[in-house]
Structures are given as structure tokens and as C-alpha cells.
ZAMARRO-641456 format. One record per residue (C-alpha): residue number from 1; residue in three letters; x, y negated, z negated. Coordinates in steps of 0.25 Angstrom, whole numbers, m for minus. Example, Ala and Ser with C-alpha at 12.3 -4.5 7.8 and 13.67 -1.06 7.14 Angstrom:
REM residues 2
PALUM,i,aa,px,py,pz
PALUM,1,ala,49,18,m31
PALUM,2,ser,55,4,m29
***
This chain:
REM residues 379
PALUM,i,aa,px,py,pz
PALUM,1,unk,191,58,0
PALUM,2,unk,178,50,m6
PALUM,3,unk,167,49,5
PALUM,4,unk,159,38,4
PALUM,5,unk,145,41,9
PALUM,6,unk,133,33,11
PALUM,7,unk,119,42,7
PALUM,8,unk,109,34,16
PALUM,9,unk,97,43,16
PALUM,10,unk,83,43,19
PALUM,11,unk,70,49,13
PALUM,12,unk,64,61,15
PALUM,13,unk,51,60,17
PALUM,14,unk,41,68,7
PALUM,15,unk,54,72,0
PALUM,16,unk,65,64,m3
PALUM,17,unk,68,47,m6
PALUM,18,unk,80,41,1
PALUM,19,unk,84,41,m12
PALUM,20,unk,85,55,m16
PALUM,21,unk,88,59,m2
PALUM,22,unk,101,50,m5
PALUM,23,unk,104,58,m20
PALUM,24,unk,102,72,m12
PALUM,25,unk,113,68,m4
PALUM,26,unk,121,62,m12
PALUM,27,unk,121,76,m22
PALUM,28,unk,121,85,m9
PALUM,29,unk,136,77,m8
PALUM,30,unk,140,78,m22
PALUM,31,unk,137,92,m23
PALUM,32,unk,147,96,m12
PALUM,33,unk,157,88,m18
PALUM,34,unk,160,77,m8
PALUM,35,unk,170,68,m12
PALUM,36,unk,161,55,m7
PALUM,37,unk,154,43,m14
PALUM,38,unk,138,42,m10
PALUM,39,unk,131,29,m9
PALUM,40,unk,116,31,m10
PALUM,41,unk,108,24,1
PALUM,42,unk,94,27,2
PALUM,43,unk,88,23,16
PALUM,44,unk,73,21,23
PALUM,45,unk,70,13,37
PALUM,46,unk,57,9,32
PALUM,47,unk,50,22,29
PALUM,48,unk,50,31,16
PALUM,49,unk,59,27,8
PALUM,50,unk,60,12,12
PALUM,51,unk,59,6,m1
PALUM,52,unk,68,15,m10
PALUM,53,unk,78,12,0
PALUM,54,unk,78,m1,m1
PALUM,55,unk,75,m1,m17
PALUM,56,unk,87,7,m19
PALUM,57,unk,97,m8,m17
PALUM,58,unk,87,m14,m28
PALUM,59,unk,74,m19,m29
PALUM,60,unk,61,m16,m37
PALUM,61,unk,50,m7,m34
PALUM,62,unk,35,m11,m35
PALUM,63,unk,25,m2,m36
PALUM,64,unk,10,m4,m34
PALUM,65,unk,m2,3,m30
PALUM,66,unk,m7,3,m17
PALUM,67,unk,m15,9,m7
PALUM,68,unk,m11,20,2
PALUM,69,unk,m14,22,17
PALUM,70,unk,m28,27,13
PALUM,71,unk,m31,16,3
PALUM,72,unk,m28,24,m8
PALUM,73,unk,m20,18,m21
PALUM,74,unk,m4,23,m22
PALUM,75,unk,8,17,m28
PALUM,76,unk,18,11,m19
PALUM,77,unk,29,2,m21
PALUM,78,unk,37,m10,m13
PALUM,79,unk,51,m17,m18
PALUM,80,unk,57,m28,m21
PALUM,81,unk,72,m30,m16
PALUM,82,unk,84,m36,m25
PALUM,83,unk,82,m48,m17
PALUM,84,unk,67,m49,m26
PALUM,85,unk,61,m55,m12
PALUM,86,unk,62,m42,m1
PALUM,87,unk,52,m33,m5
PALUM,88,unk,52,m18,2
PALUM,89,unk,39,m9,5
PALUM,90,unk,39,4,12
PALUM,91,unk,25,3,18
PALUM,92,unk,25,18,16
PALUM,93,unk,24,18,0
PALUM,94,unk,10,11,3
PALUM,95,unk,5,16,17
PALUM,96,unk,14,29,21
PALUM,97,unk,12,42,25
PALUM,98,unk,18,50,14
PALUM,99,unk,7,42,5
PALUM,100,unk,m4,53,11
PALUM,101,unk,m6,68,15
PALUM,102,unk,m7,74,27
PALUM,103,unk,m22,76,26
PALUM,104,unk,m24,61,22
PALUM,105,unk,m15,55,36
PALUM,106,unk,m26,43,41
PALUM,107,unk,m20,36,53
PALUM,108,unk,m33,28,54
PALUM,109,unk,m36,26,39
PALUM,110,unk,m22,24,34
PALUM,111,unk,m18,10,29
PALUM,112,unk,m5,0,27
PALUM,113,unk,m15,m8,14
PALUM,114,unk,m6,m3,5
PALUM,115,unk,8,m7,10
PALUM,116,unk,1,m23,12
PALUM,117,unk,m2,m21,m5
PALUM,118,unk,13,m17,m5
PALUM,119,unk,17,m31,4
PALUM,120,unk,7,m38,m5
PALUM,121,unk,12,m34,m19
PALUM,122,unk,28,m36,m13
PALUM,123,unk,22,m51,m8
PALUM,124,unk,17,m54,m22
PALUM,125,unk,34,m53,m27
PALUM,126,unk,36,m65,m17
PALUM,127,unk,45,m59,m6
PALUM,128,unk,50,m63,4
PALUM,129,unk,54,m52,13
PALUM,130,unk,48,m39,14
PALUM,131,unk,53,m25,19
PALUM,132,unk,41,m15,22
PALUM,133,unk,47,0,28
PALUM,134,unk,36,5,38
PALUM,135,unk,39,20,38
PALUM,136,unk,29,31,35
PALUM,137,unk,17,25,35
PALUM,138,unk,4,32,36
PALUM,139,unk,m4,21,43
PALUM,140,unk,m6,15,57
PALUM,141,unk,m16,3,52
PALUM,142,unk,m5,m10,59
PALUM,143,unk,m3,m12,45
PALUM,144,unk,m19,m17,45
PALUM,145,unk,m20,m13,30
PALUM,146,unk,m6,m19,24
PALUM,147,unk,m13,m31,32
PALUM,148,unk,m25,m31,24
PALUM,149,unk,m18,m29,12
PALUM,150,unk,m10,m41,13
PALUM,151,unk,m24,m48,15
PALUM,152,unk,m26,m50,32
PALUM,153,unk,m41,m45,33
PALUM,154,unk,m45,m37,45
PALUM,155,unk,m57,m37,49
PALUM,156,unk,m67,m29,59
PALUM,157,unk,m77,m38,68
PALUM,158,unk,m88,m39,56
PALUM,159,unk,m76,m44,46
PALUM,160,unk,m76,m32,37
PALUM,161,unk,m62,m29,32
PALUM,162,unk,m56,m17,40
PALUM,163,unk,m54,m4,33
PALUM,164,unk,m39,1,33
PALUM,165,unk,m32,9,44
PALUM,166,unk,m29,9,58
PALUM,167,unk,m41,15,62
PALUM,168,unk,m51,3,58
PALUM,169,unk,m41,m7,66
PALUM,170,unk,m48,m6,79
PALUM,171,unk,m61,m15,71
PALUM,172,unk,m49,m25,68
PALUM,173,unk,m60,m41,73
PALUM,174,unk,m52,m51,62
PALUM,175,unk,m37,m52,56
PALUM,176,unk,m38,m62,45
PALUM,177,unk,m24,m64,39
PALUM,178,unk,m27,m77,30
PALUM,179,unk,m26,m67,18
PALUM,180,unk,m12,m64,21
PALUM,181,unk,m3,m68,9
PALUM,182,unk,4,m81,15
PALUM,183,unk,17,m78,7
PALUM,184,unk,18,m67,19
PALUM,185,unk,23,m78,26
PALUM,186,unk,36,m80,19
PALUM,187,unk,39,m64,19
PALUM,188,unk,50,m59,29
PALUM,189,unk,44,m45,31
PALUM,190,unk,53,m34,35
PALUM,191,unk,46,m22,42
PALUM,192,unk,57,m10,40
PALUM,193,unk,52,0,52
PALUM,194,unk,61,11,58
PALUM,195,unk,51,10,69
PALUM,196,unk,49,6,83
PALUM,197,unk,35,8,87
PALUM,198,unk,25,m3,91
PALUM,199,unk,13,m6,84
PALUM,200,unk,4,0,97
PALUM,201,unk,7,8,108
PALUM,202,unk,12,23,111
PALUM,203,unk,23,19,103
PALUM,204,unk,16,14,92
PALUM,205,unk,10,15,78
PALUM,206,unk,m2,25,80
PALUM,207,unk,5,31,93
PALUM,208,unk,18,35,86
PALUM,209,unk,14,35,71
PALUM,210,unk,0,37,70
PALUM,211,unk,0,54,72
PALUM,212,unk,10,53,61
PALUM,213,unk,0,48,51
PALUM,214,unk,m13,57,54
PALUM,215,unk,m18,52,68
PALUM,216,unk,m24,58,79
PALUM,217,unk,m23,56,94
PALUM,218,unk,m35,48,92
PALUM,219,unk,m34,41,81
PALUM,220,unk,m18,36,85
PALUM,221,unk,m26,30,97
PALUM,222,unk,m36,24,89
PALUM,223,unk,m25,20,79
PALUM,224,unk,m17,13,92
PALUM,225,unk,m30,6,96
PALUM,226,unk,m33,1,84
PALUM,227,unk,m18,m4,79
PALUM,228,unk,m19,m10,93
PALUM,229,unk,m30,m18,90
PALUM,230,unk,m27,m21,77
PALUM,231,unk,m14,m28,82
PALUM,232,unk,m22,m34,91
PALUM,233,unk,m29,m42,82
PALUM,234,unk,m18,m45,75
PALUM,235,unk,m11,m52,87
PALUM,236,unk,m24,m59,90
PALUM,237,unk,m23,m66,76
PALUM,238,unk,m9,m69,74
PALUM,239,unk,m4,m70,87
PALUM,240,unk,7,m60,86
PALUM,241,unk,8,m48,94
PALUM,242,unk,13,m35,84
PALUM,243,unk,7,m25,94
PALUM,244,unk,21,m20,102
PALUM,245,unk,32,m25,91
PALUM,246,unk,41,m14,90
PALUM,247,unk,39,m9,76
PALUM,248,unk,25,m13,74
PALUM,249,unk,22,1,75
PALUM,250,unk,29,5,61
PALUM,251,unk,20,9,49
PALUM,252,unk,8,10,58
PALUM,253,unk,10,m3,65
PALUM,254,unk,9,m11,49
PALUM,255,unk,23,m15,54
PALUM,256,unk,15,m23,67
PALUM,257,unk,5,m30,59
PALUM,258,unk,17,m35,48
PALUM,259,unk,22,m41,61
PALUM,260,unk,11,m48,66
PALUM,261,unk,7,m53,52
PALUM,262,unk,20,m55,43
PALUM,263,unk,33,m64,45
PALUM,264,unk,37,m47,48
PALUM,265,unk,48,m39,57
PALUM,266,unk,52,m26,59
PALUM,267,unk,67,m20,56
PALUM,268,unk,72,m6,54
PALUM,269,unk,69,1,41
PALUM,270,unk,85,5,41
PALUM,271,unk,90,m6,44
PALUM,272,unk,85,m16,34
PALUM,273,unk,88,m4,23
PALUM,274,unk,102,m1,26
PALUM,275,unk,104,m17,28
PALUM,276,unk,97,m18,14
PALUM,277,unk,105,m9,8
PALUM,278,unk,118,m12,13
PALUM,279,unk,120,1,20
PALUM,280,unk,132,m5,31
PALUM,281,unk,140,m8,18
PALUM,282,unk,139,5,11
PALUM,283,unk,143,11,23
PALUM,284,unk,158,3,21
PALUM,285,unk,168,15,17
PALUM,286,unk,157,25,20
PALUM,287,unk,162,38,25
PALUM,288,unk,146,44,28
PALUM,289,unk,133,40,25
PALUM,290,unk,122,51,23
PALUM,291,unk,107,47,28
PALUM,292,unk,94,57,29
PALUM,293,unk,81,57,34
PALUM,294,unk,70,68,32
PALUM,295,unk,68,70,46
PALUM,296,unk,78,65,56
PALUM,297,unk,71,67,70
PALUM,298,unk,71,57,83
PALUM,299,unk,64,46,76
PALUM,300,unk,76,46,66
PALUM,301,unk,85,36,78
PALUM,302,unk,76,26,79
PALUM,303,unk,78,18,66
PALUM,304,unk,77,29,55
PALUM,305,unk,86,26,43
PALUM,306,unk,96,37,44
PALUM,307,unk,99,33,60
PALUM,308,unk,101,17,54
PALUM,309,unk,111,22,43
PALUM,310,unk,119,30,54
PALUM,311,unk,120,20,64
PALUM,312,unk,123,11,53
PALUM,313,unk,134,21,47
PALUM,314,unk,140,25,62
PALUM,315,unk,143,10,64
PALUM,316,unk,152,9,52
PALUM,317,unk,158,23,56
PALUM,318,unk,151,31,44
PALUM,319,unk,143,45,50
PALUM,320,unk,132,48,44
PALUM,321,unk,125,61,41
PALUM,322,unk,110,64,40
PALUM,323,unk,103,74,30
PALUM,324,unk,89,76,34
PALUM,325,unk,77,83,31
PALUM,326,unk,73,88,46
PALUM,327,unk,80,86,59
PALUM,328,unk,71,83,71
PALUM,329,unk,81,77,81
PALUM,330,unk,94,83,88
PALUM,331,unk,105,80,79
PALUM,332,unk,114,74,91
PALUM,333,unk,104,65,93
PALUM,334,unk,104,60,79
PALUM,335,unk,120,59,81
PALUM,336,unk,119,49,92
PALUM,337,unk,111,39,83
PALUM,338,unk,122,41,71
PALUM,339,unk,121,52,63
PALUM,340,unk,132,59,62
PALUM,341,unk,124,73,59
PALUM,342,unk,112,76,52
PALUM,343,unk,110,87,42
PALUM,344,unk,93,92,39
PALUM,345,unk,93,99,24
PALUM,346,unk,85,108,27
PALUM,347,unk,92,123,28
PALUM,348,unk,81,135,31
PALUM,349,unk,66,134,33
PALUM,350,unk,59,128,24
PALUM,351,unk,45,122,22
PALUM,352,unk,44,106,23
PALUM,353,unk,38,106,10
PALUM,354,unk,50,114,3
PALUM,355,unk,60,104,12
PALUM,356,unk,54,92,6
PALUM,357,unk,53,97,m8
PALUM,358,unk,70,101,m11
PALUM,359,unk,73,88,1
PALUM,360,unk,83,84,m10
PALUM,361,unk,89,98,m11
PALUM,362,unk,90,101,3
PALUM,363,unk,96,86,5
PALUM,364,unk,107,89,m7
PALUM,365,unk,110,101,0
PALUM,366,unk,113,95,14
PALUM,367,unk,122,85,9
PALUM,368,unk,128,95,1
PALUM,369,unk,131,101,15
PALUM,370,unk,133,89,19
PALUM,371,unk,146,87,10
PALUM,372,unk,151,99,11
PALUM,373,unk,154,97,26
PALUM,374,unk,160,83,24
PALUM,375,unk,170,89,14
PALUM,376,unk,172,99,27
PALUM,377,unk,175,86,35
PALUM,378,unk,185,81,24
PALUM,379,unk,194,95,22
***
């Protein structure tokens, strides 16, 4: 009997594309002989991986060169969909944490400049709707610098121009948003977060996220300060109030200032994706679908791709079965949300840096496994 399964896999972070995490499986099954048909589907909720996703229905892919989170030139690209009026950018190509060392992590330094050149240069193809993924940013600046890039000045009490990061927020006197492109106005922008933090609070974007990206206890408070601030400002100038929106908190709280300054909404990552892409119809005739994440831990429930393909899945009656790089969260919890079971790749001891070097071996392997027991199930 022919099994039709649905390969709707993740990247792996510092190793593997959605993409290739997608052929690792798909040769994993081949090599054990399954008697099945695999339909590729790469996925992402708006992180790593968010643009490849969506590219791979059809589209073209720009490149240009832009500045990194510390001002610094690199090549990063955005797409044009099929449609030739949606474009997509993963904030993180520009302004993400994979884009600097360990060493060179500046919570108070970092900022979003580069993904506003990435919005301009998209603007200039005359869209009309836009997609931006928020995962894996490296920043907590409210989106300050993708602000000034796209041409809002901010200004400190003597009208000097402030310098980029979170940390020079709190001199925030003057929000001038006269130099804002007015073909903004016509652009329905989509903000694809698999987050539901505010922009402030304990909850929110320095509270949560601001560790993650090099901060100290007190620099996270003075982070919180000045985003609170900052927001501040922002309401006192255009009259509209980001500071508690749940979501606002995503990419460092850049989803927040989009809210308060752009014809902008939030909605899951996975769930404009999979619409995209026409997952639920792929799904028809479906026997399994096959989804994976590099680490799957308590955070994977709440919105991250693989829980939104096997929610989606178990509504049609498909299982599905995760392959994953690290396991962090009781398996029977991850069986309550959807997944059917979860299998790490990983088989003995190894170092991380060994893991993420032969990540497509140890995935092949796995479904490999993988289709050995579901030939088990079919003797």
C-alpha cells in the first residue's frame, strides 16, 4: 500500500534550512524502502526560515546590502510573491541574532536599521501588502532603527538625531514622522510573530527576550525603561497606545512600533504559512505528515510551526510525527497539543558542535527509523 505523507519540516537553527531538513527526510524514507509518496512542505512561524518557506510556492528573491544590528554592512534579501504585490522579509536576514557572535551580543547597541532598508527597497516594487517574520532577532530597540530608516527622525531634547539601540531611547524629546514614505499608507502589513508578549512589562520584550540577546539584570531594566519611554512618546504623538498589545513584544518590541505607525496587525507566523501554502489541501488523501523543529521544549505549544501543522493534521484525522534536534519538554505533554510522538536524532553523546555539523545525517537517520517502524505497523 502507497502512503502518502506530507514532509512539513522546520529549520534547524545554525545547521539545517527547512528545505534540506525536508530532503533528510524524505531520503531517510527512501532508504528504508516505504512504499509512500512525500510531498515536500517547508515550514517557519515567522523565524529562520520565514522567507524560504514562503518562496518555495513561487516568487523572486532580492538581495541587497544592508546593515546589521551593529551598523555593519551585510547582504540580506526579501521576496516578491507570485502575486508581484505581497512581498515577504524575515526581520532576521537584516537584524537577527545569528547575524553575530557570542562575544559581539549588545542588547543596548543592537539595531532594527537594516530591516527598515529591507521594507524601503520592497516599497520601491510598489506593494501592496507586506509579510515581515519577527523571529530571532538580536535587538530590543521598539523597532527605533527600522523607524528611522524608513525616514521618522528621533530626536533628543537638543534635536540631534538619536544613535541606534534601545539603550539611547530613554533621550527620546521629538517624533517627527513627516518623512515617512506616504505610499505606506496604501500597504496592508502583516506582522508574522509566533509570540505573545507585550511590548512592556514582565512579560515583555527586555523582560523575556532581552537575556537571550546579551543583557544583563541591569541593563534589561534599563532596556524596559527606556522601550517604555520610547512608547511613550510614540502614543503622545500619534495618539495610539502599542504599549500592552499582545504581540508588540515580538522582535524586540519592532512588532509595537509597526502597530502604532503603519496600517499593521499581528497574526501567527504558522498560520499565514500553512494557509499560503495550501497545507489543509495537501493534507486530502494524507496518511502522515512529518514535521521538525531543532529543539522542541515548552515554548513549542504556544504557536511554533510544528504544534500548527499537528493541530492542523489532527483535525483532518492525519498523526503526525516530529523529528527533532533536542527534546526539552515531556513527551505526553507535546501528545496533548497534537503530536502523535516525537523522535530527537541525536543517539549517544555528542558535542553540540558535532550535532549541528552532520544535522542532515542524523536526520536521514532518524527517518530512516522512522520508516522502518511504520512498515512494522503495516506487516
Amino acid at each position: 500500500m502507497t502512503r502518502s505523507i506530507v514532509v512539513a519540516t522546520g529549520a534547524f537553527k545554525h545547521s539545517l534550512s527547512a528545505q534540506a531538513a525536508a530532503q533528510a527526510v524524505a531520503n531517510g524514507l527512501a532508504r528504508s524502502r516505504l512504499d509512500a509518496v512525500c510531498t515536500l512542505l517547508p515550514i517557519a512561524d515567522g523565524g529562520n526560515g520565514t522567507l524560504e518557506a514562503f518562496l518555495a510556492m513561487g516568487g523572486t528573491r532580492y538581495e541587497l546590502t544592508v546593515q546589521d544590528p551593529l551598523g555593519r554592512p551585510v547582504r540580506a534579501a526579501w521576496g516578491l510573491l507570485a502575486d508581484g504585490k505581497t512581498a515577504v522579509i524575515e526581520m532576521a536576514q537584516a537584524s537577527g541574532l545569528e547575524l553575530l557572535q557570542a562575544h559581539e551580543l549588545d542588547a543596548l547597541r543592537a539595531s532594527t536599521y537594516g530591516t527598515g532598508q529591507l521594507m524601503q527597497a520592497a516599497l520601491e516594487h510598489g506593494i501592496t501588502r507586506l509579510i515581515i517574520g519577527m523571529g530571532g532577532s538580536a535587538t530590543v530597540d521598539g523597532g527605533a532603527g527600522c523607524l528611522q530608516a524608513l525616514g521618522v527622525r528621533l530626536l533628543d531634547g537638543q534635536g540631534v538625531p538619536l544613535a541606534g539601540g534601545g539603550g539611547s531611547l530613554a533621550a527620546l524629546a521629538h517624533v517627527d514622522t513627516s518623512g515617512l514614505d506616504p505610499r505606506w499608507r496604501e500597504v496592508d502589513i502583516v506582522i508574522a510573530s509566533d509570540v505573545e508578549n507585550p511590548a512592556l512589562g514582565e512579560n515583555g520584550a527586555a523582560a523575556v527576550f532581552a537575556p537571550q540577546k546579551g543583557a544583563s539584570p541591569a541593563q534589561v531594566a534599563q532596556l524596559e525603561a527606556s522601550l517604555a519611554h520610547f512608547f511613550g512618546r510614540l502614543h503622545d504623538t500619534l495618539g495610539v497606545d502599542v504599549r500592552g498589545v499582545t504581540g508588540g513584544g515580538a522582535a524586540g518590541a519592532l512588532a509595537a512600533s509597526l502597530l502604532a505607525c503603519f496600517n499593521a496587525r499581528v497574526e501567527s507566523g504558522i498560520d499565514l504559512l500553512l494557509a499560503h501554502n495550501g497545507f489543509e489541501d495537501k493534507l486530502k488523501g494524507a496518511h502522515l505528515v512529518i514535521t521538525s523543529e531543532g529543539r522542541m521544549d515548552a515554548q513549542t505549544i504556544y504557536g511554533k510551526g510544528p504544534l500548527g501543522v499537528a493541530r492542523r493534521a489532527k483535525a483532518h484525522g492525519v498523526p503526525t510525527v516530529a523529528i527533532v534536534g533536542g527534546l526539552g519538554v515531556d513527551d505526553a505533554v507535546l501528545h496533548e497539543a497534537g503530536l502523535h510522538a516525537v523522535l530527537p536524532i541525536v543517539t549517544h553523546p555528542m558535542p553540540l558542535e558535532a550535532a549541528l555539523a552532520d544535522a542532515a545525517t542524523l536526520v536521514e537517520r532518524a527517518a530512516l527509523r522512522l520508516g522502518y517502524l511504520l512498515q512494522l505497523g503495516l506487516a
